[in-house]
TORBA-813590 format. One record per residue (C-alpha): chain; z, x, y; residue in one letter. Coordinates in steps of 0.05 Angstrom, whole numbers, plus 32768, in hexadecimal, padded with zeros to 4 digits. Example, Ala and Ser with C-alpha at 12.3 -4.5 7.8 and 13.67 -1.06 7.14 Angstrom:
2
[lumdren 'A',[809C,80F6,7FA6],'a']
[lumdren 'A',[808F,8111,7FEB],'s']
END
This chain:
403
[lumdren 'A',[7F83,7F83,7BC6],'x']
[lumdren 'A',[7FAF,7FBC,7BD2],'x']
[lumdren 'A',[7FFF,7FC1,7BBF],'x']
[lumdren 'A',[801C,7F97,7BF7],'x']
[lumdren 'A',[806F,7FA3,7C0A],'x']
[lumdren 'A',[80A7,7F6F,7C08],'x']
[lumdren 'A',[80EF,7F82,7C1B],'x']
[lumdren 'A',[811B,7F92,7BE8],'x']
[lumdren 'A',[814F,7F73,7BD0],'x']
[lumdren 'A',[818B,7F9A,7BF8],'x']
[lumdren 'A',[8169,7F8E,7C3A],'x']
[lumdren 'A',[8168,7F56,7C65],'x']
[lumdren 'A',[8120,7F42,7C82],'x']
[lumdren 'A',[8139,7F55,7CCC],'x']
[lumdren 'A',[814C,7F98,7CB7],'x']
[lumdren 'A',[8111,7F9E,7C89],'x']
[lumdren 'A',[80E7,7F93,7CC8],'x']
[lumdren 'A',[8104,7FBC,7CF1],'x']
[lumdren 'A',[8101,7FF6,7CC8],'x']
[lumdren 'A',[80B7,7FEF,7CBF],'x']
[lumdren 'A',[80B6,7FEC,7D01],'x']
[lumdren 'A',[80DC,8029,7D0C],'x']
[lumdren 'A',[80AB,8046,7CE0],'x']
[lumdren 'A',[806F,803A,7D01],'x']
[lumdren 'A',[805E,7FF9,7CD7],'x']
[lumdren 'A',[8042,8023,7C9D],'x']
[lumdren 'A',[8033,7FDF,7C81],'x']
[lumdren 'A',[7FF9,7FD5,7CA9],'x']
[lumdren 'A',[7FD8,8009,7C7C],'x']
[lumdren 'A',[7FD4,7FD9,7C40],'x']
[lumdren 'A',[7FBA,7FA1,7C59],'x']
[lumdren 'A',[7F67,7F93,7C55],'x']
[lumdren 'A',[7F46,7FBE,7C93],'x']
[lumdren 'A',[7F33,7F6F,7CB1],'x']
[lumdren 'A',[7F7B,7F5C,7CBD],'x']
[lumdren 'A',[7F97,7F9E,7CD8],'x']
[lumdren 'A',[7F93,7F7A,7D20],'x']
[lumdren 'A',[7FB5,7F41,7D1C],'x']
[lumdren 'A',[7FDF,7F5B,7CE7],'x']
[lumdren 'A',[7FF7,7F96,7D1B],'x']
[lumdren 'A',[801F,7F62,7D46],'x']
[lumdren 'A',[804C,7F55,7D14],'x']
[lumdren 'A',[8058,7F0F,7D28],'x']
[lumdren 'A',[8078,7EF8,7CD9],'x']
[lumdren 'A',[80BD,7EE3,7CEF],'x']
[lumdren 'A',[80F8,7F06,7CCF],'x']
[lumdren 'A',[811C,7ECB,7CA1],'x']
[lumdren 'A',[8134,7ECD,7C61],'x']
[lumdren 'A',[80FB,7EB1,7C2E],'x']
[lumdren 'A',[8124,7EBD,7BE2],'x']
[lumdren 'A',[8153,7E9B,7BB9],'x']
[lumdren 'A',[816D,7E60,7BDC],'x']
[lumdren 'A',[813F,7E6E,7C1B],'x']
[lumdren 'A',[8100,7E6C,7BF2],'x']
[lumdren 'A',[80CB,7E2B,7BF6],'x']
[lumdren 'A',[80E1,7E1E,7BB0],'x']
[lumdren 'A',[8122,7E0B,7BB9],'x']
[lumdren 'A',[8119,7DEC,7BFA],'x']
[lumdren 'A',[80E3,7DBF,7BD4],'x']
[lumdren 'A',[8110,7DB4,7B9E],'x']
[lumdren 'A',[814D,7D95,7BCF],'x']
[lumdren 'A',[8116,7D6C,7BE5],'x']
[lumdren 'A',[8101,7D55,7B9C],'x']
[lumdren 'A',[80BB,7D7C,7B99],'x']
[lumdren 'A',[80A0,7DAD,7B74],'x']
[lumdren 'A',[8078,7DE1,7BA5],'x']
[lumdren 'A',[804A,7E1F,7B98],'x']
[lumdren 'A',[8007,7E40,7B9E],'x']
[lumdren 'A',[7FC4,7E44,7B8A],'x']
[lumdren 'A',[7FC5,7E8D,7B65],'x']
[lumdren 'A',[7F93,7EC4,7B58],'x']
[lumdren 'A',[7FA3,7EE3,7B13],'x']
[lumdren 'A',[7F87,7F1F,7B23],'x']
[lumdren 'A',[7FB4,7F24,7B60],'x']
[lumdren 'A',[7FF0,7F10,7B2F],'x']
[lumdren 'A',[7FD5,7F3C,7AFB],'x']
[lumdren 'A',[7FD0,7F7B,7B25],'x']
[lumdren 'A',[7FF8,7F74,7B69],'x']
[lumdren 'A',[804B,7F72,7B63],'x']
[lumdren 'A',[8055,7F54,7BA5],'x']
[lumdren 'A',[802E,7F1B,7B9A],'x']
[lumdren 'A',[8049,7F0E,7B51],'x']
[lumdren 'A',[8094,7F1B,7B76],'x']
[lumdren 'A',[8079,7EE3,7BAE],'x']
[lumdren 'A',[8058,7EB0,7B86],'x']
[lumdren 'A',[809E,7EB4,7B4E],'x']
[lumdren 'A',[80D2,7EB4,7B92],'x']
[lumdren 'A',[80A7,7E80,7BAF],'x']
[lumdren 'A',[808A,7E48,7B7A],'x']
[lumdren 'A',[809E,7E14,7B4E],'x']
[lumdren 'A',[8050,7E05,7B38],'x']
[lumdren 'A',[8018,7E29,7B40],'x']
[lumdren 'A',[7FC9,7E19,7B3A],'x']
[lumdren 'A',[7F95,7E49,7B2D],'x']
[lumdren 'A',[7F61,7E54,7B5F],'x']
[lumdren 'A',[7F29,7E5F,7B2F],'x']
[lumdren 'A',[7F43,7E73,7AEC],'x']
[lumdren 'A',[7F40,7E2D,7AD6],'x']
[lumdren 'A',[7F01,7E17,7AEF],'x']
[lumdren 'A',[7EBF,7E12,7AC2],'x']
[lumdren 'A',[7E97,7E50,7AEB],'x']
[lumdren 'A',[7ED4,7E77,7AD4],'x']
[lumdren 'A',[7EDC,7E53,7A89],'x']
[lumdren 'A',[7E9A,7E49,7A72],'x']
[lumdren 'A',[7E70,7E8C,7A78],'x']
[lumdren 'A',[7E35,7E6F,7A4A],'x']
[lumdren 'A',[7E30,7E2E,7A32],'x']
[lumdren 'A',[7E4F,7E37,79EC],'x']
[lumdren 'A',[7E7E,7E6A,7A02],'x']
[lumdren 'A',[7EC7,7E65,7A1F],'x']
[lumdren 'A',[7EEB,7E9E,7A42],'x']
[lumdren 'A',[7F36,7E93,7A45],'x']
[lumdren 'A',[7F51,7ED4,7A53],'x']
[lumdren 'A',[7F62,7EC3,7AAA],'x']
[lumdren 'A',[7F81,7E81,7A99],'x']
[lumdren 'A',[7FA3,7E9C,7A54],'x']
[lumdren 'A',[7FC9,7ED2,7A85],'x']
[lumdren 'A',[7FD3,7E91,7AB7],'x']
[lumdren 'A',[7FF2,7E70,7A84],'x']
[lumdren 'A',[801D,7EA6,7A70],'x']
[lumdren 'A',[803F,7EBD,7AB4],'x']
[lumdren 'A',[8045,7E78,7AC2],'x']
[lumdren 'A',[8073,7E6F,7A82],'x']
[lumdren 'A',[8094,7EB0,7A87],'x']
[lumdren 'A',[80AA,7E9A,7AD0],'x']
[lumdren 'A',[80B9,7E5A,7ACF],'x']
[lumdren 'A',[8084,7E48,7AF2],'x']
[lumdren 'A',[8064,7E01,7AEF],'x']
[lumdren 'A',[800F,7DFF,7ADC],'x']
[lumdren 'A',[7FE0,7DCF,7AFD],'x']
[lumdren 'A',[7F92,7DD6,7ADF],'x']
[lumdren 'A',[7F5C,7DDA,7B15],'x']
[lumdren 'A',[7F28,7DB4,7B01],'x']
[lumdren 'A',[7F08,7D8F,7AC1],'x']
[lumdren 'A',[7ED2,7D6F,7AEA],'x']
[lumdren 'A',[7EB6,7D83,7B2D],'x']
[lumdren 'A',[7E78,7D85,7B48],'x']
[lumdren 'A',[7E81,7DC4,7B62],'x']
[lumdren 'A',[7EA1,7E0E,7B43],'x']
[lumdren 'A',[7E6B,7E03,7B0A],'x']
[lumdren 'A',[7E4D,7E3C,7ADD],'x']
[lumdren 'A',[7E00,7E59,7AF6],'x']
[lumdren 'A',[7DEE,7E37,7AAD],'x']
[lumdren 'A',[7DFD,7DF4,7ABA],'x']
[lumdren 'A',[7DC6,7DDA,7AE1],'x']
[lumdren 'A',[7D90,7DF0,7AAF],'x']
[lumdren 'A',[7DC1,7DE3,7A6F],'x']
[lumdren 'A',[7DD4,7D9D,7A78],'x']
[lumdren 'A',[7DAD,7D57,7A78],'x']
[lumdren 'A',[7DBC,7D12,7A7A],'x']
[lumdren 'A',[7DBB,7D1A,7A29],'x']
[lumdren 'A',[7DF5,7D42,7A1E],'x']
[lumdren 'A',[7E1B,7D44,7A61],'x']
[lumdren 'A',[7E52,7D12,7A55],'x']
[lumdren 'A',[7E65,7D33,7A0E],'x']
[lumdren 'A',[7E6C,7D7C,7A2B],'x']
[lumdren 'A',[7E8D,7D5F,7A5F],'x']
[lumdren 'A',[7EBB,7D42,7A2E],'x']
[lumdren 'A',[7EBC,7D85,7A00],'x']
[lumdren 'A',[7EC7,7DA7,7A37],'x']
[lumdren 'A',[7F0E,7D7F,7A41],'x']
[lumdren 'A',[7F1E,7D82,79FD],'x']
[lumdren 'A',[7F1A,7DC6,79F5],'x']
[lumdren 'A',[7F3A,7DE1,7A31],'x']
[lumdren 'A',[7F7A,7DA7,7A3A],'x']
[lumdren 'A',[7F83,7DB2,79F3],'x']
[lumdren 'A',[7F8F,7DFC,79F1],'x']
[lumdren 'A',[7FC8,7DFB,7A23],'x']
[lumdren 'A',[7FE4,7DAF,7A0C],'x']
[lumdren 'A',[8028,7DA3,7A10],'x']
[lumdren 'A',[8029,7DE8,7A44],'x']
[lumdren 'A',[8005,7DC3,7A8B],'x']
[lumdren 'A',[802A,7D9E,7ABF],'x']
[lumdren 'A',[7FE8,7D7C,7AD5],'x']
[lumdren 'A',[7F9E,7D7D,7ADA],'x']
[lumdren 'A',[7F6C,7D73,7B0E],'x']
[lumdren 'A',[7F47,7D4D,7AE7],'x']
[lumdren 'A',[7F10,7D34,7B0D],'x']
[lumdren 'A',[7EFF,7D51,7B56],'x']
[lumdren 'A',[7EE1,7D3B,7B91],'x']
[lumdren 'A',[7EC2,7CF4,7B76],'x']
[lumdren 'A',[7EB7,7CDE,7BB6],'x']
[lumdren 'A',[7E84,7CF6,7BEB],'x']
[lumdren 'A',[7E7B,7CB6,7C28],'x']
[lumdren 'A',[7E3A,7CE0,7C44],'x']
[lumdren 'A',[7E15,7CDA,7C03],'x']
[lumdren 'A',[7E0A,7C99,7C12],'x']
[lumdren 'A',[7E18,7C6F,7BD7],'x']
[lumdren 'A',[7E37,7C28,7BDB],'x']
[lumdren 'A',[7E6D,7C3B,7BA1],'x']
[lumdren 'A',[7E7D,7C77,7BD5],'x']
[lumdren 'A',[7E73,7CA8,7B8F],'x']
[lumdren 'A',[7E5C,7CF5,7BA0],'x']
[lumdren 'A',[7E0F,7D04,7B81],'x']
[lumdren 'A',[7E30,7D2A,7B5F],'x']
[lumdren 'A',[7E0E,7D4D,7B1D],'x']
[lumdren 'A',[7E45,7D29,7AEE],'x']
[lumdren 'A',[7E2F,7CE8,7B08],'x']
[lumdren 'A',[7DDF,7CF9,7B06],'x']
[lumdren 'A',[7DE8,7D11,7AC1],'x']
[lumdren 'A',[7E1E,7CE8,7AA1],'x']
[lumdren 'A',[7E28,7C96,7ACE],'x']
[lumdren 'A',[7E59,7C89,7AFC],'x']
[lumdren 'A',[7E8C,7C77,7AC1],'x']
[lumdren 'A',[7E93,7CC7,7AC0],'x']
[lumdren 'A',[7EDA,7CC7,7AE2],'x']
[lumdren 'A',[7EFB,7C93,7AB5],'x']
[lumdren 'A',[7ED9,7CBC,7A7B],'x']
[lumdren 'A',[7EF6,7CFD,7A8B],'x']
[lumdren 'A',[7F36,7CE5,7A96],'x']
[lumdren 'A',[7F3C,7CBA,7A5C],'x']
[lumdren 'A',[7F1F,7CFD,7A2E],'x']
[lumdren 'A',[7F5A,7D22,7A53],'x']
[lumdren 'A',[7F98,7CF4,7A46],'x']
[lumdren 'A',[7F80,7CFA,79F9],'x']
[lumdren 'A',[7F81,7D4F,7A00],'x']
[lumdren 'A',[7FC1,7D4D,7A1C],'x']
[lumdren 'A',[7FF5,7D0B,7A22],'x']
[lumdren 'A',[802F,7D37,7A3F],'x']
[lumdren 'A',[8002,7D4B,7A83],'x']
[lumdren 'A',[7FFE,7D2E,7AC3],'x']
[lumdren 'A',[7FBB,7D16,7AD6],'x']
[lumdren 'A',[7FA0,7D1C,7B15],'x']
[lumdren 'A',[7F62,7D01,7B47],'x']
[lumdren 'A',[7F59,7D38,7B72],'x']
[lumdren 'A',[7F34,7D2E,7BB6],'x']
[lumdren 'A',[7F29,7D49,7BFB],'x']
[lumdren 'A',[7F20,7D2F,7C43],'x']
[lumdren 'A',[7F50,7CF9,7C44],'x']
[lumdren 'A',[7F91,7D0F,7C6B],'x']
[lumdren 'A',[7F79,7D04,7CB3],'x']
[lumdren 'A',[7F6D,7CC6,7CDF],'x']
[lumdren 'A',[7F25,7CDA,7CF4],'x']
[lumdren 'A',[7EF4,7C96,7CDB],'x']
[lumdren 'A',[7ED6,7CC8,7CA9],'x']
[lumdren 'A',[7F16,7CCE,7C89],'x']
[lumdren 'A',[7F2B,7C8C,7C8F],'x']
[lumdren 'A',[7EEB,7C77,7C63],'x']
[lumdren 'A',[7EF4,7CAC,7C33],'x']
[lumdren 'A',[7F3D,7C94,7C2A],'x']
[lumdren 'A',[7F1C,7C4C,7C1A],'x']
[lumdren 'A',[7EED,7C5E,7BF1],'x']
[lumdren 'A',[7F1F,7C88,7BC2],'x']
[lumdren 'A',[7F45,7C47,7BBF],'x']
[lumdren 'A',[7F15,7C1E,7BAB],'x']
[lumdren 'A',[7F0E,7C4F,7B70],'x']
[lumdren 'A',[7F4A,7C59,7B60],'x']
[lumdren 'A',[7F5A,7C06,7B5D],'x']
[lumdren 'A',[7F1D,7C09,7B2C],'x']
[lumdren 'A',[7F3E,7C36,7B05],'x']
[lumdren 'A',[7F7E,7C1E,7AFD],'x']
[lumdren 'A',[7F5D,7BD6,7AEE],'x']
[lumdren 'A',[7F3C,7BF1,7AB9],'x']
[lumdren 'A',[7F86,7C16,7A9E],'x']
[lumdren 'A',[7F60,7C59,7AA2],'x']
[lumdren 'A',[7F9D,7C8D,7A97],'x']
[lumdren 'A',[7FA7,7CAA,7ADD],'x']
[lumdren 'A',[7FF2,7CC5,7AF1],'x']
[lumdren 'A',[7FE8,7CEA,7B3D],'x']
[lumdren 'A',[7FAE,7CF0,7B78],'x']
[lumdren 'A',[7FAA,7D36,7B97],'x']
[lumdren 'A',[7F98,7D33,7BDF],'x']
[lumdren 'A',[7F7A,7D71,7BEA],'x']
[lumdren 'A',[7F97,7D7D,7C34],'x']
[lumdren 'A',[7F63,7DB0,7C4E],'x']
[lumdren 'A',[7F84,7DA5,7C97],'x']
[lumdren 'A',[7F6D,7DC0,7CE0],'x']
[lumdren 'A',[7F93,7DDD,7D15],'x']
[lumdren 'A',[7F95,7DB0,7D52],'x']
[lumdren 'A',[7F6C,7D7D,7D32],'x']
[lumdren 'A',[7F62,7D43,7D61],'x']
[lumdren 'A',[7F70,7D10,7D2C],'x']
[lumdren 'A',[7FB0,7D17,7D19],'x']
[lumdren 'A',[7FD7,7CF7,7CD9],'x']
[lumdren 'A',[7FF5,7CB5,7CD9],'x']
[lumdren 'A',[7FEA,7C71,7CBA],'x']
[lumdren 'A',[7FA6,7C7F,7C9B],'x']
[lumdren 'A',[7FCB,7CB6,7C6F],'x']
[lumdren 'A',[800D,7C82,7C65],'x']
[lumdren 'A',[7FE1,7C51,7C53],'x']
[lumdren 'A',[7FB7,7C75,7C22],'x']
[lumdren 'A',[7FFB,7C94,7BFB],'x']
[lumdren 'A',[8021,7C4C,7C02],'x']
[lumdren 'A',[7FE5,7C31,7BD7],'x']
[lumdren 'A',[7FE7,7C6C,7BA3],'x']
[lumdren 'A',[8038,7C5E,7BA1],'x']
[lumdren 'A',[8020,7C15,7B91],'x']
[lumdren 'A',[7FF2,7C29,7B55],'x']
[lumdren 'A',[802D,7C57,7B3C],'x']
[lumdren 'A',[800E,7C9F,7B44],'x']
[lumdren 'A',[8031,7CD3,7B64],'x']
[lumdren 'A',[8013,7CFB,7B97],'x']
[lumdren 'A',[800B,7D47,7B9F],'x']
[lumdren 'A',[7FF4,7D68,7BDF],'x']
[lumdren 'A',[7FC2,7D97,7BB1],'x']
[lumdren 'A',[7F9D,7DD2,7BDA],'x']
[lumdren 'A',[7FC3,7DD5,7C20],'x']
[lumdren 'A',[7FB2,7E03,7C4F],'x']
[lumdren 'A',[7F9B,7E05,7C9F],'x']
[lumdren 'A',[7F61,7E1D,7CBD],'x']
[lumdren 'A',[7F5E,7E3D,7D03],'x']
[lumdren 'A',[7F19,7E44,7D01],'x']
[lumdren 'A',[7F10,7E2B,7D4D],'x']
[lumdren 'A',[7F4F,7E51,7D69],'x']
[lumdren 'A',[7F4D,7E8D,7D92],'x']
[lumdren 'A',[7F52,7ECF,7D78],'x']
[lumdren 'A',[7FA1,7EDD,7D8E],'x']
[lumdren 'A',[7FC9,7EDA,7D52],'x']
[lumdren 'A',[8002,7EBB,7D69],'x']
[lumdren 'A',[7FE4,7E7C,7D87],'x']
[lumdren 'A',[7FBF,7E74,7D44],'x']
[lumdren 'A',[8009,7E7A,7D1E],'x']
[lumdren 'A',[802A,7E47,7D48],'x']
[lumdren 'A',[7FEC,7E16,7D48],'x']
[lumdren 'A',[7FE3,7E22,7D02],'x']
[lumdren 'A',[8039,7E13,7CF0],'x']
[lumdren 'A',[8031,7DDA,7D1F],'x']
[lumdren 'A',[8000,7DBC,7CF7],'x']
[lumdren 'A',[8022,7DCB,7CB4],'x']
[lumdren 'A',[805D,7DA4,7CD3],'x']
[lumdren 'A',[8030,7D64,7CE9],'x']
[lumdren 'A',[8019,7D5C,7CB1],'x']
[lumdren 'A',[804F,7D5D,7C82],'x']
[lumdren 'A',[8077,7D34,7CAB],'x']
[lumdren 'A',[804A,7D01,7C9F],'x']
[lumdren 'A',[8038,7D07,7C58],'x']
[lumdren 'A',[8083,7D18,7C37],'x']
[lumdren 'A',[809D,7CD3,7C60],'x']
[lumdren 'A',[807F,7CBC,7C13],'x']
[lumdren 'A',[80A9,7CBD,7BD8],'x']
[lumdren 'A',[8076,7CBE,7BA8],'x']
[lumdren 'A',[8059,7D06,7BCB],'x']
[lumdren 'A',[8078,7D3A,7B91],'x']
[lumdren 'A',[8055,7D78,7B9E],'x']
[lumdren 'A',[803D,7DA2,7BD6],'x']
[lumdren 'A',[8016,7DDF,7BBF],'x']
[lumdren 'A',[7FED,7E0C,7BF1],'x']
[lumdren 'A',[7FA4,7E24,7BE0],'x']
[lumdren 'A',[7FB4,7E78,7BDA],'x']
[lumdren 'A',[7FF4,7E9C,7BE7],'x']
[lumdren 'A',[7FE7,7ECA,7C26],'x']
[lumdren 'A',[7FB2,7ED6,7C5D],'x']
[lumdren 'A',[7F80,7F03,7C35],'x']
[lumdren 'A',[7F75,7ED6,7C02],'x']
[lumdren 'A',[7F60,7E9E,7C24],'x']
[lumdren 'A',[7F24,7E76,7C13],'x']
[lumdren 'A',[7F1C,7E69,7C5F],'x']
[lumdren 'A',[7F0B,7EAB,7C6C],'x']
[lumdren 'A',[7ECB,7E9F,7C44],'x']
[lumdren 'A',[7E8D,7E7D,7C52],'x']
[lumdren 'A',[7E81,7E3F,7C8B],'x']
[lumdren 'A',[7ED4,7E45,7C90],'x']
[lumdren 'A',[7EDA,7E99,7CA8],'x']
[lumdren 'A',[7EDF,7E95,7CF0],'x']
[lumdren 'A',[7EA3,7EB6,7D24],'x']
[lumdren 'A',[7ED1,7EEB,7D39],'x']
[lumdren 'A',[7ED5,7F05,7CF3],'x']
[lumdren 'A',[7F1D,7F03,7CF3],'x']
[lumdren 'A',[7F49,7EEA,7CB6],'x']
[lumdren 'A',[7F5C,7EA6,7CB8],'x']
[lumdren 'A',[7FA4,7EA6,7CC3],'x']
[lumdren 'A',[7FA9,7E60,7C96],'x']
[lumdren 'A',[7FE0,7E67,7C64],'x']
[lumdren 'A',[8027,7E72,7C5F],'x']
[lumdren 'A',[8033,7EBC,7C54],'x']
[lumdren 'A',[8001,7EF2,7C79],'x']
[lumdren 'A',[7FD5,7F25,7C5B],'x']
[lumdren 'A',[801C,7F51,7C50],'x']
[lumdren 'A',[803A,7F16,7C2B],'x']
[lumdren 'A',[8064,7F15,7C6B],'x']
[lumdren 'A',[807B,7EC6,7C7A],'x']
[lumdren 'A',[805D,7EAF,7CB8],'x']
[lumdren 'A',[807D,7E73,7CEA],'x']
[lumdren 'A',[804C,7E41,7CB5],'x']
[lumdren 'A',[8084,7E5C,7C7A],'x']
[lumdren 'A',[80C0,7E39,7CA9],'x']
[lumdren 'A',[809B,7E02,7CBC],'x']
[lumdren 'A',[808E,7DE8,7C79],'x']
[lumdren 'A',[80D5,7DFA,7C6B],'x']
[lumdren 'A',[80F1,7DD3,7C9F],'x']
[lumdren 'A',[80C5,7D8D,7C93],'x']
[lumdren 'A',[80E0,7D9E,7C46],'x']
[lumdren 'A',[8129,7D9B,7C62],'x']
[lumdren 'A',[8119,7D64,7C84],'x']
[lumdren 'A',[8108,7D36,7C4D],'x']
[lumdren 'A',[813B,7D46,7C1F],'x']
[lumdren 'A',[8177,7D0E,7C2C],'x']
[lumdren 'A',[8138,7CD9,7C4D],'x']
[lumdren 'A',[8110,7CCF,7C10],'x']
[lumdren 'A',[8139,7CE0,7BD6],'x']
[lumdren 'A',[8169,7C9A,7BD9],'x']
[lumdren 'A',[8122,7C75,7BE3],'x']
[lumdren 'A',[810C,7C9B,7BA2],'x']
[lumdren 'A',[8145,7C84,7B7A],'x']
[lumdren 'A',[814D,7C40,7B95],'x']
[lumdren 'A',[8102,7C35,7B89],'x']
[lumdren 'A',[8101,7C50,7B42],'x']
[lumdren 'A',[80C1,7C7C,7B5C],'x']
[lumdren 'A',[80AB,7CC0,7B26],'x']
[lumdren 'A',[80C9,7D02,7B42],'x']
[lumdren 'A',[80B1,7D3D,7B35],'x']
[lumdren 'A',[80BD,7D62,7AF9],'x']
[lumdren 'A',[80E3,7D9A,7B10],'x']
END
């Protein structure tokens, strides 16, 4: 990705603006060639986005932690980003770095170097570090599938834990420990994805990984990690169930569990809305004691026209919708959004890119790391919390965040 700008210091964004503006918005020259339409309206507002202004302090009022899923590379070799994601975070996650495809490039091998570098601009910033994920049935190396058999799945499964919790113990916030368990359209009755983990190892393979991870590292949070379940459409409303019904399992059965991570993969305009479904669903996590972190946000306007503006305000609206909703719970301690700006979407990839071949305008900064009306929006519904939900927090006794 090319250099991208950000004001300096001296200027104010307004003037900052307007003197690209005056200049012929020379910025238009850096971004990727796909974006150079919408990007040439200009429609990021002009606010102030550091120090106090920034999503990280605003969070922090309102007792969360808030950040990014990050691209080393893009930390490694692009300033602005680094400068965005250390103005703008209090945790990060890694989009990939973390994830077996990424760690395990043979089956007896380990590459560390990506998550090593994580690790270190994370510490040298101040930066919290989530790990995405330990188990998934997806993200898994081309070797797997012709590697590992119901003989010695569950014990690389488990080495694979050990090994990689236990090099950065003591250094991790949290772990997605195990992703996605739960697929309703596979059509068991314990509501359990096909997954390979459970073909290969039983369905005791979620309390085993997370028992194998509490041993590797006490001090971090451990987290189920799922998607789907944040609207009131009946598909999520069974998901939600069936994630309960696992979850109450495990808990019965003392299995060390500290947070869920509701994925909150949203649409713009959906139909469905967010209301007591999602209340529901993080009212019975408060009542098993885990906290709850809004893990890989971000808004798709897949189904919106092409005109950049109406796909900005649809897209803030929906930011502020759904927040609303899910910070009305104390025990909701983090809110981190799946990529930093425009280009690096994952919804610009695959059955999410749109048919007019036109970037998804999904996240909170666009492909100039400019802050779009979705940057104020979350702002705002973070202002509004703090003062509603903090007392509650207190009086209740519920975790906060470790800030």
């Amino acid at each position: 990705m090319p250099e991208q700008v950000l004001p300096p210091p001296h200027l104010s964004r307004r003037k900052f603006v307007a003197g690209t503006a005056a200049a012929g918005l020379s910025l238009l020259g850096c971004a990727h060639p796909a974006a150079a339409n919408a990007l040439s309206r200009n429609l990021a507002p002009s606010i102030d986005i550091s120090g106090i202004a920034s999503l990280r302090e605003h969070a922090a009022n309102a007792k969360l932690l808030f950040g990014f899923a990050v691209d080393e590379k893009q930390l490694t070799n692009n300033e602005a980003y680094r400068r965005t994601v250390q103005q703008q975070c209090s945790i990060i996650v890694p989009e990939k770095a973390m994830q077996w495809a990424t760690l395990r490039p043979a089956p007896a091998e380990f590459n560390f170097d990506e998550a090593d570098r994580l690790i270190t601009f994370s510490e040298t910033s101040h930066i919290k570090l989530r790990g995405n994920a330990l188990c998934s049935h997806n993200a898994l190396p081309a070797w797997f599938d012709r590697v590992a058999n119901p003989t010695n799945a569950r014990q690389m499964l488990a080495d694979h834990i050990r090994t990689v919790m236990g090099r950065y113990a003591g250094r991790m916030h949290s772990w997605d420990v195990v992703n996605e368990a739960v697929e309703i359209r596979d059509g068991r009755v314990d509501g359990l994805r096909n997954s390979p983990w459970l073909r290969l190892v039983g369905t005791d393979y979620v309390e085993a990984a997370f028992r194998v991870a509490r041993n590797a590292d006490p001090n971090a949070l451990l987290t189920y990690n799922e998607s789907g379940l944040e609207d009131d459409s009946r598909e999520a409303a069974e998901k939600r169930a069936a994630v309960l019904v696992l979850l109450r399992r495990l808990k019965q059965r003392n299995v060390p569990i500290d947070a869920v991570g509701i994925q909150s993969h949203l649409r713009a305009r959906s139909p469905f809305g967010y209301g007591a479904g999602l209340r529901q669903f993080t009212d019975a996590c408060r009542t098993m004691d885990f906290e709850v972190f809004l893990s890989e946000m971000d808004v798709s306007d897949r189904d919106l026209p092409e005109n950049a503006e109406t796909r900005d305000t649809a897209v803030a609206d929906e930011y502020r919708k759904y927040l609303l909703t899910a910070l009305a719970a104390p025990n909701v301690t983090t809110v981190i959004g799946w990529g930093v700006d425009d280009f690096q979407s994952s919804l610009n990839f695959g059955e999410h890119a749109r048919r007019d071949h036109q970037p998804q305008r999904s996240l909170l900064f666009d492909s100039h790391l400019r802050p779009k009306p979705a940057f104020a929006a979350v702002r705002d519904v973070f202002d509004a919390r703090f003062g509603r939900n903090h007392a509650s927090q207190a009086a209740t006794g519920q975790r906060l965040p470790r800030l």
